[in-house]
C-alpha positions as CSV (number, residue, x, y, z in Angstrom):
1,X,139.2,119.1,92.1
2,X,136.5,117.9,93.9
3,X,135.3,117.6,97.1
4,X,132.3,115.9,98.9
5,X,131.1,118.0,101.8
6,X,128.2,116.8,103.7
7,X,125.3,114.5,103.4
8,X,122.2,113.7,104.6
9,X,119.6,110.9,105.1
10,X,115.6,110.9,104.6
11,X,115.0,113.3,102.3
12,X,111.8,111.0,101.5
13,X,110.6,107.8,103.2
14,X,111.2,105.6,100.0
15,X,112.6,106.1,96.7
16,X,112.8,108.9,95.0
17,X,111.9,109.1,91.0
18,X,111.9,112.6,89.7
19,X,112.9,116.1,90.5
20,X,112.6,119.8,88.6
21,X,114.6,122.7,89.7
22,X,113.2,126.5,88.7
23,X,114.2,129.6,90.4
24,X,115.2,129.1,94.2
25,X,112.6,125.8,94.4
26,X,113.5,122.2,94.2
27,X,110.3,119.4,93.9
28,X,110.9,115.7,94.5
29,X,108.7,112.8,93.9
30,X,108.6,109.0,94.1
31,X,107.3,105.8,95.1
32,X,105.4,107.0,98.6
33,X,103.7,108.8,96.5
34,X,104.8,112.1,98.0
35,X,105.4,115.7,96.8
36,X,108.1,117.6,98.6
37,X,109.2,121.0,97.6
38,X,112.7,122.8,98.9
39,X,113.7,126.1,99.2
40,X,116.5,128.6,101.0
41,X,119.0,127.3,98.8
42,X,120.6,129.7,96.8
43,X,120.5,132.5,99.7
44,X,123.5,130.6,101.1
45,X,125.2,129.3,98.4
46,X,125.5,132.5,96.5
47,X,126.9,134.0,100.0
48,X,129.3,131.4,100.5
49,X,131.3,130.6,97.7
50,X,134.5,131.6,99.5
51,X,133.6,129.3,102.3
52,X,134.0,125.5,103.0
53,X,130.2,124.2,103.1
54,X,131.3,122.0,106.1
55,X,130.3,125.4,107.9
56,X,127.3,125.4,106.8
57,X,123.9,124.1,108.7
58,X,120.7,122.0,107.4
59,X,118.4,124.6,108.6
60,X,120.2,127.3,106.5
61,X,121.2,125.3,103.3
62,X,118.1,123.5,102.8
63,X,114.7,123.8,103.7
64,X,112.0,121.1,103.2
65,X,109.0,123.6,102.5
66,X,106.3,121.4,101.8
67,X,104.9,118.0,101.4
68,X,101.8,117.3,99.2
69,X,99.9,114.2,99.8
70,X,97.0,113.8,97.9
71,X,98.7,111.3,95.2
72,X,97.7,107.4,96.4
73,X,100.4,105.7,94.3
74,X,104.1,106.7,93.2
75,X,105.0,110.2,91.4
76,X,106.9,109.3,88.3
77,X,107.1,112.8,87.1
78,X,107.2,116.0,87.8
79,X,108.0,119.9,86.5
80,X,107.8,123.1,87.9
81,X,107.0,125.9,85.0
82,X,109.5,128.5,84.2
83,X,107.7,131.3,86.7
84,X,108.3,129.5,89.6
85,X,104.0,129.7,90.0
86,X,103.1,126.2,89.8
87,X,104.2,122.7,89.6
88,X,102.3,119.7,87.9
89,X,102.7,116.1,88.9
90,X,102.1,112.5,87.4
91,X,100.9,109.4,89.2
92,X,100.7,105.9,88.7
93,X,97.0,106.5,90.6
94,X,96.3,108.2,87.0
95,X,96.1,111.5,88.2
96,X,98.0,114.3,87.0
97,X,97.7,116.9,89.5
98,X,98.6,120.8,88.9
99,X,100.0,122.9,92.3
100,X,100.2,126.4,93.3
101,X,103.6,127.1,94.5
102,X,102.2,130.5,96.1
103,X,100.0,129.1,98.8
104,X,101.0,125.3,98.5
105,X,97.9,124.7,97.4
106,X,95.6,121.7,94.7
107,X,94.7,124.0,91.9
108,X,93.6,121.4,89.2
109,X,92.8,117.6,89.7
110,X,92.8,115.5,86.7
111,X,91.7,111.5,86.2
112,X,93.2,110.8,83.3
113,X,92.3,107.0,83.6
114,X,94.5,103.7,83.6
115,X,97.8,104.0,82.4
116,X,97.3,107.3,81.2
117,X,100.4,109.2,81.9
118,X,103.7,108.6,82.2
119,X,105.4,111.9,82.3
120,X,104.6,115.1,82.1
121,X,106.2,118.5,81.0
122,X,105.6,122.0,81.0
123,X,106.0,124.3,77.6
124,X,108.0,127.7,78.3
125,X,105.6,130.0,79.3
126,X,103.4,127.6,81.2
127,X,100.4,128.2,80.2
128,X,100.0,124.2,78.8
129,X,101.8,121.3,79.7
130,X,101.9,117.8,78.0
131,X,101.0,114.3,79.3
132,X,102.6,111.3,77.8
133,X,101.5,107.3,78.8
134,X,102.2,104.0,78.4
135,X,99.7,103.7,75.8
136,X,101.5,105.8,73.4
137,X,99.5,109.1,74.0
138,X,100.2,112.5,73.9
139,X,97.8,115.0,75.9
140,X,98.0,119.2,75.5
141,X,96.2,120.7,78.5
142,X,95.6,123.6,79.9
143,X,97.7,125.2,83.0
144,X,94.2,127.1,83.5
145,X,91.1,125.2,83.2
146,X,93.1,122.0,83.4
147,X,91.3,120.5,79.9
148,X,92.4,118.5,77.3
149,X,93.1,120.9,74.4
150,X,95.0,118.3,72.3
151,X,95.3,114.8,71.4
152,X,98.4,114.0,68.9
153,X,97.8,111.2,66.0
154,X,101.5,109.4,67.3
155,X,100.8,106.7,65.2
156,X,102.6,104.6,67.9
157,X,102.1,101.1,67.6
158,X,100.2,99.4,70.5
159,X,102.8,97.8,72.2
160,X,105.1,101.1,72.4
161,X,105.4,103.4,75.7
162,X,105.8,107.1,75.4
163,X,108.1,107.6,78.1
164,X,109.1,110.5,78.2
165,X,108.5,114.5,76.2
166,X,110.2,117.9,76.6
167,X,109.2,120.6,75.0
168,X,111.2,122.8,72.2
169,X,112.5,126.3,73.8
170,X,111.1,127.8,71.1
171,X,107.5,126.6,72.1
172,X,106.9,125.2,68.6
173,X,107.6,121.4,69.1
174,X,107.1,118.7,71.3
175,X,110.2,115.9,71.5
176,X,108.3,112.9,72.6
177,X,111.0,109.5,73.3
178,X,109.6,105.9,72.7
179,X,110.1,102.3,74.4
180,X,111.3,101.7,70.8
181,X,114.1,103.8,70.5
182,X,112.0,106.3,68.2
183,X,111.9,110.5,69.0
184,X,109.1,112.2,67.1
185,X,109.2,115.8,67.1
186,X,105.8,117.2,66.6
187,X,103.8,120.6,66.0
188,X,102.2,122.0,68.8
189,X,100.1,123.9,67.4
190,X,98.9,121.0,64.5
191,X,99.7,118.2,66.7
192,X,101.6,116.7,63.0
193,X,104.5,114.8,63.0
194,X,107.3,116.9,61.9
195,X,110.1,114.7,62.4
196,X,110.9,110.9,63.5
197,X,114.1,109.0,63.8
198,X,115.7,106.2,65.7
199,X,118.0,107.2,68.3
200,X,118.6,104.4,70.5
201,X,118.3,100.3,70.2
202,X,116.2,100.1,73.2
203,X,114.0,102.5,75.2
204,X,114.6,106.0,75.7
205,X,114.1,106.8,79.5
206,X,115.1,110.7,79.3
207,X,115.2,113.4,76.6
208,X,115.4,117.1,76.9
209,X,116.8,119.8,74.4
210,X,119.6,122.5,74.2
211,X,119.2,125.9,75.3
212,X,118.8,126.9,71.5
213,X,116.9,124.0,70.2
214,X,119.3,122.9,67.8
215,X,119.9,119.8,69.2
216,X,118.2,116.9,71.5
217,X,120.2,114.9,74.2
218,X,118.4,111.4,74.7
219,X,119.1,108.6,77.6
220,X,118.3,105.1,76.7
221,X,118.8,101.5,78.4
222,X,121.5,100.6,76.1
223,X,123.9,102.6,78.4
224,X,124.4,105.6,76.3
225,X,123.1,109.3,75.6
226,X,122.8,110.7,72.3
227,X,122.9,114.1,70.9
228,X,121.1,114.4,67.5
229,X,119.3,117.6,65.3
230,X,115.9,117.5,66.0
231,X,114.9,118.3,62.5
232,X,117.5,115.8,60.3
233,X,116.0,112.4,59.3
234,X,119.4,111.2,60.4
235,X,118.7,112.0,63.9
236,X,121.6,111.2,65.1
237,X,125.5,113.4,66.0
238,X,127.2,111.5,68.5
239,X,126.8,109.7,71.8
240,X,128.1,109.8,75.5
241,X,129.9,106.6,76.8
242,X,130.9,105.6,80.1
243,X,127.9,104.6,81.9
244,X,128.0,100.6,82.5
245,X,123.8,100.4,82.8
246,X,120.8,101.8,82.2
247,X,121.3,105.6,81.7
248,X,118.1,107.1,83.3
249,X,118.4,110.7,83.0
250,X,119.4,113.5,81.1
251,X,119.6,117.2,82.0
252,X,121.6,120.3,80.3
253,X,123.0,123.0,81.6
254,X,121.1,126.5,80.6
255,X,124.5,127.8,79.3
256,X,124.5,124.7,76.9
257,X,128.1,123.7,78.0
258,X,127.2,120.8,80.2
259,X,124.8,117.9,80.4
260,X,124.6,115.8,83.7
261,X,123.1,112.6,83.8
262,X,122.1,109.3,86.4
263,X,122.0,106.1,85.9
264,X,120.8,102.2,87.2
265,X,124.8,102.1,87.7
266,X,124.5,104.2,90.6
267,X,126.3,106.8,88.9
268,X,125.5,111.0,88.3
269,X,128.1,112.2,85.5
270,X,128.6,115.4,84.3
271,X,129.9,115.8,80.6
272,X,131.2,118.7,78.3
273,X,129.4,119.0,75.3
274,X,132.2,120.4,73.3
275,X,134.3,117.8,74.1
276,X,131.9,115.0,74.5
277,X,134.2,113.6,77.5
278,X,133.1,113.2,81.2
279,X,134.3,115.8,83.3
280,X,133.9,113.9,86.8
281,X,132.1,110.8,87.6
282,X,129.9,111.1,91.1
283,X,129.7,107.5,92.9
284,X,127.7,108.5,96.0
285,X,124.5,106.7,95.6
286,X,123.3,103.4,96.5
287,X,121.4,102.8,94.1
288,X,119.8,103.7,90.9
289,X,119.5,107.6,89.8
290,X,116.6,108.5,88.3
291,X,116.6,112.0,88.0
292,X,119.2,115.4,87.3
293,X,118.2,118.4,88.1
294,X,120.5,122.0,87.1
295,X,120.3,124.8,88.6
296,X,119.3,127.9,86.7
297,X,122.3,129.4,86.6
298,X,124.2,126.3,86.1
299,X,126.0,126.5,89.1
300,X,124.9,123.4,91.3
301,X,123.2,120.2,90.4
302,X,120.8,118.2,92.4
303,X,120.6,114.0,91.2
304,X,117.6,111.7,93.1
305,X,117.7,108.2,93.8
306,X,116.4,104.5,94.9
307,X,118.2,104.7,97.3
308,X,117.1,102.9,100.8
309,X,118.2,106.0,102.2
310,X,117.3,108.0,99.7
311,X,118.9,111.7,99.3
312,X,119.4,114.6,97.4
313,X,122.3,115.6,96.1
314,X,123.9,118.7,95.3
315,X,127.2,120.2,93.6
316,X,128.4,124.0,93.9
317,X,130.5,124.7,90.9
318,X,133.1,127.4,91.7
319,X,136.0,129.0,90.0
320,X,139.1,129.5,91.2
321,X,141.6,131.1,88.9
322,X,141.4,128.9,85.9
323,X,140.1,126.1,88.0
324,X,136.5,124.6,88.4
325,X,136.2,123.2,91.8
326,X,133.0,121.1,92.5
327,X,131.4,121.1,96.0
328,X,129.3,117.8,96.6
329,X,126.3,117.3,99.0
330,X,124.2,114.7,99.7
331,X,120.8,115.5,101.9
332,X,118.5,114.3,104.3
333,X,119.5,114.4,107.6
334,X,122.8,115.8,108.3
335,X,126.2,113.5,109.0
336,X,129.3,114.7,109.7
């Protein structure tokens, strides 16, 4: 069963493009080229459980902590790393920018030129972070210093975007998704190819891995998501159906059970793996989704949006006897 709860309006002033969720701290980015971060959520979700969230109060559930400014154009990506110490952000002003979560402050400011990143990711311990463009590059840099420790040979062809990259949990590869349809896993450490194979007909706008690396799950514009073994020439498993447009995003669960994912049809669904079958369809947005978000403990889910009046969402997953009940919100100014 599920039940939508409350929602809000003006989370961000226009659309909103990506969003990472480590520890108790939520960032969002889009198109006015703000940062936002959230906190004081899990405090009263974790205490509430038991309790209808129509109790609950904006001030409370969600806080908006702090907004960054120092981007000129849109934020088209964004992570935070897995100690909760900093965030890094790309911009279409060609600036990736790396944040101190402790004091909310610019720690590193890098110009990495015209069209030179895309998206950007963090590697599990933090201490680099990969930049990917629409001029098929792929950047290792430092969480430090902030240089360029890396270039990858992709071999790309001219005309093909690197859209998106994720790194392995093992810290070994880097999964980097094409405007072709093409992952290539590569060494970190050698920056070599290890692995390349066709996973979609058309581009790939999302891509991020299992808990225990064995597999990839990949969004593309042909409406479907893929699972496939990293390492196999045949790339591919099996897919997800049931989106009618452009799936933009992909995110899995950290327990490896779930994947969520948004899509140009408006749409956030949330799928079993083991199944391969939706397990509820959300139909809250206005527009496009381009982001997913879980949780670390799985629990709740947070999905961004073009909206006009763009919001956040969130889900509370509880269990009730040998039923899952979903609690859905949707943020930015409170409506009964």
């Amino acid at each position: 069963m599920y039940e939508i709860t409350k929602k809000i309006t003006g989370a961000h002033e226009e659309g909103i493009w990506c969003v990472s969720w480590k520890g108790d701290t939520v960032a969002t980015g889009g198109m006015s080229s703000k940062v936002k971060t959230w906190c004081k959520i899990l405090t009263l979700l974790h205490s509430t459980l038991s309790l209808s969230l129509r109790n609950a109060t904006s001030t409370n559930f969600l806080t908006d902590r702090k907004t960054f400014t120092n981007h000129t154009l849109g934020v088209s990506s964004l992570d935070i790393d897995e100690n909760c110490q900093n965030f890094v952000t790309s911009g279409l002003d060609s600036h990736v920018r790396l944040w101190n979560l402790t004091d909310n402050t610019l720690s590193k400011d890098i110009d990495v030129g015209p069209l030179g990143t895309w998206s950007t990711a963090f590697s599990p311990k933090g201490d680099i972070f990969v930049t990917v463009s629409q001029k098929g590059a792929v950047n290792i840099w430092s969480s430090k210093t902030g240089d360029k420790i890396r270039t990858f040979q992709t071999g790309t062809p001219s005309k093909v975007s690197i859209l998106n990259a994720t790194y392995s949990p093992k810290d070994n590869h880097i999964a980097c998704a094409g405007s072709d349809g093409v992952v290539s896993i590569y060494d970190v450490e050698t920056g070599k190819r290890v692995n390349n194979f066709n996973a979609h007909s058309t581009s790939i706008r999302s891509i991020c891995y299992s808990p225990d690396g064995a597999t990839i799950f990949t969004a593309s514009e042909d409406t479907q998501i893929r699972i496939s073994d990293p390492l196999s020439s045949s790339g591919s498993i099996a897919s997800f159906q049931g989106h009618s447009s452009w799936v933009l995003s992909v995110a899995c669960s950290n327990d490896g059970k779930k994947i969520a994912s948004g899509s140009s049809d408006r749409r956030v669904k949330i799928w079993d793996i083991s199944t391969r079958k939706c397990d509820h369809t959300f139909q809250d947005h206005a527009d496009q989704v381009w982001g997913v978000a879980w949780s670390p403990d799985g629990s709740k889910l947070v999905s961004v949006s073009d909206d006009c009046k763009p919001f956040i969402q969130f889900t509370l997953l509880r269990k009730i006897g040998a039923v899952k009940h979903i609690c859905h919100s949707s943020y930015s100014g409170w409506q009964e």
